[in-house]
N, C-alpha and C positions, 0 to 999 in steps of 0.2 A: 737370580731369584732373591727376591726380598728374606729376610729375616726377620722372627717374629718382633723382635726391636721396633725394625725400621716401621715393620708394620700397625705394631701398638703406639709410635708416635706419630705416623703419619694420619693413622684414623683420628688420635686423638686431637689434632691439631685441626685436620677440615670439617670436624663432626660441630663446634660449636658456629663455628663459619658458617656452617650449609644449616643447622636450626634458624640463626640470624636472617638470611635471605628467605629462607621456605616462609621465615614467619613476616616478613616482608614483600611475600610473593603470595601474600593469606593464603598459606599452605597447602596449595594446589597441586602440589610435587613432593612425592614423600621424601624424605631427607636422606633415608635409609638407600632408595634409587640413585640420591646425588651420590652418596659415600660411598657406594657401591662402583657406582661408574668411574667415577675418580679415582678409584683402587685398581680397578682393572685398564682402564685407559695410560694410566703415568707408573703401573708396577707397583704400586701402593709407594707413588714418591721416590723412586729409585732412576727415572728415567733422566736421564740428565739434562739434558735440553728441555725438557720439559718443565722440567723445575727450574732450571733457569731463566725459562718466559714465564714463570707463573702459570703455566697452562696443561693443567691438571685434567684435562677433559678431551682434548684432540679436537679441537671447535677449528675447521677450515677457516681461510677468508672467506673465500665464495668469492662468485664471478661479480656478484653486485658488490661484494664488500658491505653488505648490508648493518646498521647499525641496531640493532634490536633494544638497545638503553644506549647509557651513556658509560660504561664500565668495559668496553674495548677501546683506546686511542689508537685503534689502525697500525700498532704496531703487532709483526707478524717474525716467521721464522722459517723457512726450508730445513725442508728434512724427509728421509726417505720411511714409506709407510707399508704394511701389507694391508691389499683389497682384495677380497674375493668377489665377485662379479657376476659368476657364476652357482654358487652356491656348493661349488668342491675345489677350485683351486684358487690357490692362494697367489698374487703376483707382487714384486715391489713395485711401488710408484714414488714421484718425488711431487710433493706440492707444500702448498703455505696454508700455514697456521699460526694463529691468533695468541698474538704473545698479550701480558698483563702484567702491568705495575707491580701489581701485589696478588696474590693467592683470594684476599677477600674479591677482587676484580673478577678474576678468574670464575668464580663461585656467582657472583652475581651476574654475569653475561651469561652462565648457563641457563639460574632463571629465566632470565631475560629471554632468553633466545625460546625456551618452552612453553612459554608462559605469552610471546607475543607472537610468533612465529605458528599460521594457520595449519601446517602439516601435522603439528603434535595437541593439537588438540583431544584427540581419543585418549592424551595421558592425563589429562588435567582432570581433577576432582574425584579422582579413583577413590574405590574402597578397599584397594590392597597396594603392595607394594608390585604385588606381581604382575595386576590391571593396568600398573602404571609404566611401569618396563615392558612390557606390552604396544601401549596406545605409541610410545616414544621410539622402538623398532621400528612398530607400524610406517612412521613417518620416510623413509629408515632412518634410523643413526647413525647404523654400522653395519659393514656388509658381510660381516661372521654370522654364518647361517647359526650355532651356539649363543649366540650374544647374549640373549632373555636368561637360555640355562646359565650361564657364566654369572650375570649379575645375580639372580636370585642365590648362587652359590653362595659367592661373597656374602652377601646378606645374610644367609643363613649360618655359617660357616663362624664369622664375626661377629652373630648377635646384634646387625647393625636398627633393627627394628624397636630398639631402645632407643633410640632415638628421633623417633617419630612423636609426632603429636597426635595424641588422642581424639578423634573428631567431637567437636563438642555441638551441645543440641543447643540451636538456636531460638530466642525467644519467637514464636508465633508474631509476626507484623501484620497490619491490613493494608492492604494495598492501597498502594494512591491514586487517583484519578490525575490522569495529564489535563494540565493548566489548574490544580486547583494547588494550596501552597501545602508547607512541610519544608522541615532543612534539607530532603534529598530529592533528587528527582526519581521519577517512578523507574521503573527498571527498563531499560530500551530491548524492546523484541527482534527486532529486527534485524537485518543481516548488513547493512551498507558498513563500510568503514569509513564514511566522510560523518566527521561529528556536529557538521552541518546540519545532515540530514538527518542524525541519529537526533540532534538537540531538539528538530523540527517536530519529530515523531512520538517526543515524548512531550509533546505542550509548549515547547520556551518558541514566544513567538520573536524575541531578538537574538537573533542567532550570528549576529554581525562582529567582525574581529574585537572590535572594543569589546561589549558585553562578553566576549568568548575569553579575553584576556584578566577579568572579573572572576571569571567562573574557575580560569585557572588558578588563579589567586585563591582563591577559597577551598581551593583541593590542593594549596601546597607546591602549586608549578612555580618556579622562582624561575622570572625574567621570559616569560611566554613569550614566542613570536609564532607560532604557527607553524612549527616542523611535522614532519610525518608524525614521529617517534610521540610527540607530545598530544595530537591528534589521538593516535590510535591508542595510548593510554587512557585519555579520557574518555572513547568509546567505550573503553574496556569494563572501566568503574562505572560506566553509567550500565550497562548490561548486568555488573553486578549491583546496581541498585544503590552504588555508593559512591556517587558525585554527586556533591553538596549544590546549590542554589548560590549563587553570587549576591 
């Protein structure tokens, strides 16, 4: 069991980490949920292997190995785990789990994985902490029938909701008409994830790799070729109404 030490240094150490990503993930994930999880998944930092992969969260490989950013390099760890399955008993299992350079890593493949990953959608854009550990179980995360009470604990327990950011009111915008101009394009409705057909749907009638390697350029994509990952990012800002025009 952790001690209040390890504990008051461990918070203290991933709480401005996990602000830095939430606010780079435009804070679609309370922070408080991230510090929470990380407290309870690594022992608040006690777990050893854990903290020797930088892997403060208990993020699988998975069968795809899927890459959700760019902040996992594929490197992983065995180790033996409890899953309950059933929802009353608990069993060991042995599988692989996503090791990271560094702690900042670790913190950002979580957004990553929330924040790009269609299951956890019900967590994004909550109005509480407790909405948001909610929508993210939902998906599941974790197979402790307790999980939701355990983080909200933490949270409360810790005081971790200081550390949250305040929703702030955003200025009224008018919307924009697809095909007429403005530095962003209007927000995409739709549900495809080919940013093909997203760019189509919202007016850009050159939707062709050069013009799309433009567009990345101008949102910040350094050395665009076309992968999923950078793909479904920029669906992602054009739904939020915030991919720039090339």
């Amino acid at each position: 069991m952790a001690t209040q030490t390890q504990i008051d240094e461990f918070i203290g150490k991933i709480a401005p980490i996990a602000q830095r990503q939430a606010a780079k993930h435009n804070n679609k994930i309370f922070v408080s949920v991230c510090i929470a999880q990380a407290c309870c998944e690594s022992g608040y930092g006690t777990s050893g292997k854990m903290i020797n992969a930088n892997a403060v969260f208990g993020i699988k490989v998975g069968c795809s190995k899927y890459h959700f950013g760019t902040a996992w390099k594929d490197k992983a760890y065995s180790t033996v785990t409890k899953e309950c399955y059933d929802g009353k008993t608990y069993q060991n299992i042995t599988d692989m789990f996503r090791a990271y350079d560094s702690l900042e890593d670790s913190v950002e493949d979580y957004f990553d994985l929330l924040t790009v990953a269609s299951r956890y959608k019900y967590a994004l854009n909550q109005s509480s902490p407790l909405a948001c550990i909610q929508g993210i179980q939902k998906a599941p995360y974790a197979t402790a029938p307790d999980y939701v009470t355990t983080i909200m604990s933490i949270i409360k327990n810790r005081n971790l909701t200081k550390y949250d950011v305040a929703p702030v009111q955003q200025p009224i915008e008018m919307p924009q008409v697809a095909g007429q101009g403005g530095e962003y394009y209007p927000a995409y409705k739709g549900t495809s994830p080919s940013i093909v057909n997203a760019l189509a749907a919202v007016g850009e009638k050159d939707t062709s790799y050069k013009h799309r390697q433009k567009i990345a350029a101008a949102n910040g994509f350094a050395n665009y070729c076309g992968k999923t990952m950078e793909n479904l990012e920029m669906v992602r800002m054009l739904k939020d109404g915030k991919l720039k025009r090339a």
